[in-house]
N, C-alpha and C positions, 0 to 999 in steps of 0.2 A: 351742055357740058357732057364730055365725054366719058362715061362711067368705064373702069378698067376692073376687073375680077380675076379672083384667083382661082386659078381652075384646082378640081380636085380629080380622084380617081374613083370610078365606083363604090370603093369602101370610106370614100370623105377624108381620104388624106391628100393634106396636100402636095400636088406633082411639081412645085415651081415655074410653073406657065402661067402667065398673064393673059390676059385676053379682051379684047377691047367687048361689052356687056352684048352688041349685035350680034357680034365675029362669033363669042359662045355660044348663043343661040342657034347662030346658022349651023355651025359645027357639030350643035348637038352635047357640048363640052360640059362635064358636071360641076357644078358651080355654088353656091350658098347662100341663103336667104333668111330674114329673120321675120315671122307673124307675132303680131302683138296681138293678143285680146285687153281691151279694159271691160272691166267689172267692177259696177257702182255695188254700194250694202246693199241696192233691192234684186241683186241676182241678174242683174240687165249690164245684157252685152254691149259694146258700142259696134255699130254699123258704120261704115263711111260709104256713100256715095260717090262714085268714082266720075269725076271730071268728063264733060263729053266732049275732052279735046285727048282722053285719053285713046293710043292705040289700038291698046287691048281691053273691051268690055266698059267701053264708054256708058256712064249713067247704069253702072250697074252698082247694085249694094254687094259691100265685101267688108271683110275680117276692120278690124280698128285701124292695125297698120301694117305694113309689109313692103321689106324691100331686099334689094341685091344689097349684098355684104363685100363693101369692095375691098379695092387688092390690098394689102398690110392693116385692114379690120380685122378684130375679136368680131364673134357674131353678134355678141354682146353690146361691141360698141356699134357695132352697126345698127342693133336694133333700137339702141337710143338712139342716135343719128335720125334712124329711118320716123321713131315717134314727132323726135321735134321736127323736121322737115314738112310730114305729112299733116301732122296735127297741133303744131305751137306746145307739146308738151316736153317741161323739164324732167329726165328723170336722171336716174342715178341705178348701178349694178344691182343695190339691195332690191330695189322695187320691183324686180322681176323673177316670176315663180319659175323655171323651167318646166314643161309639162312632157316635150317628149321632140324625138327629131324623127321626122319624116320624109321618106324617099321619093320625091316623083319624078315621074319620066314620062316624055312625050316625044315624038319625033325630033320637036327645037329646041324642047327644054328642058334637059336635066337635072336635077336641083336636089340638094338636101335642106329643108324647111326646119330651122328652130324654133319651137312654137312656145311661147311666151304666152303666159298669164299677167295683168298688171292689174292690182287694185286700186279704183280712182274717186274720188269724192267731188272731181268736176262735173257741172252739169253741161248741158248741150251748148249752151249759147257763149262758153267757155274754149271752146275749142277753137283753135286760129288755121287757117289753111292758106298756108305761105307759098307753098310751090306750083301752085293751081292742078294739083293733082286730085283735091278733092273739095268737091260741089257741096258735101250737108254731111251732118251727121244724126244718127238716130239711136236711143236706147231700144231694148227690144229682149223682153226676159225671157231666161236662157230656154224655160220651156216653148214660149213661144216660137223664137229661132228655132227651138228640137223641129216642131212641126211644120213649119216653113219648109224645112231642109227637105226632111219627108216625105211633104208635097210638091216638092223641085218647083219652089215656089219663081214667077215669073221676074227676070231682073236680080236673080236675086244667086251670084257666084258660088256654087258649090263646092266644098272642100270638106265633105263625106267623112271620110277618115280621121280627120283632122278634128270636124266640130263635134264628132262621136266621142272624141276621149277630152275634149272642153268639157261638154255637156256631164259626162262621166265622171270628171273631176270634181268637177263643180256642186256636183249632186250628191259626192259621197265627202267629199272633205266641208264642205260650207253650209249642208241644209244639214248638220246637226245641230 
């Protein structure tokens, strides 16, 4: 399926240009994304192992969930969208904390990242993976993750900036 995105402008406004999800890539064209994290009561993140029919960082462990926000999405709905897709999860606008929106850039891919907090009381063997995007999933407390990340631990998708204000949030709002 052909995904279409709405492009935006440096500052995440939208410019009314469409663009097919490669076409922006190759362009360079900035564009919108939503990461979910789930967080069970023991403080533990969920991981997903990435499909190794994936293009990008096949069989690697990454964030819960993450996707492109396509064209005439809220990021909102996209990020449910992108939950049930990736992981069989229902959810709904309440269940999501916003944490913070992030800018990254690379040569192909420009992106403003929504990064999402979700609380879940499902365990691992709960979780459904419909789109074969994703191979397994794993809990992994948040201090553990801290130290992983740290150790640019092997297999294991780096988003630095991103899990430093998880970890941050996580530690000042929830371990009281």
């Amino acid at each position: 399926m052909i995904e279409y995105l709405d492009i935006v402008d440096e500052n995440d406004n939208l410019t009314g240009i469409i663009k097919e999800k490669q076409q922006a890539h190759r362009d360079g064209d900035y564009h919108r994304t939503a990461h979910i994290w789930l967080l069970n009561e023991k403080k533990e993140l969920l991981l997903q192992r990435r499909s190794p029919q994936k293009s990008s960082f096949p069989d690697y462990w990454d964030i819960s969930a993450a996707g492109h926000i396509r064209c005439g999405e809220s990021v909102i709905q996209g990020a449910i969208r992108e939950l049930k897709e990736e992981l069989g999860v229902d959810s709904q606008e309440s269940d999501y904390h916003y944490l913070t929106r992030i800018r990254f850039e690379s040569p192909c891919n420009n992106e403003f990242g929504y990064v999402y907090l979700l609380k879940t009381k499902l365990k691992e063997n709960e979780f459904v993976f419909r789109d074969h995007e994703v191979a397994e999933v794993k809990y992994v407390h948040y201090t553990l993750l801290e130290q992983m990340v740290k150790d640019r631990a092997d297999r294991l998708i780096i988003h630095k900036n991103e899990e430093a204000l998880v970890f941050e949030y996580i530690r000042n709002n929830l371990e009281k």
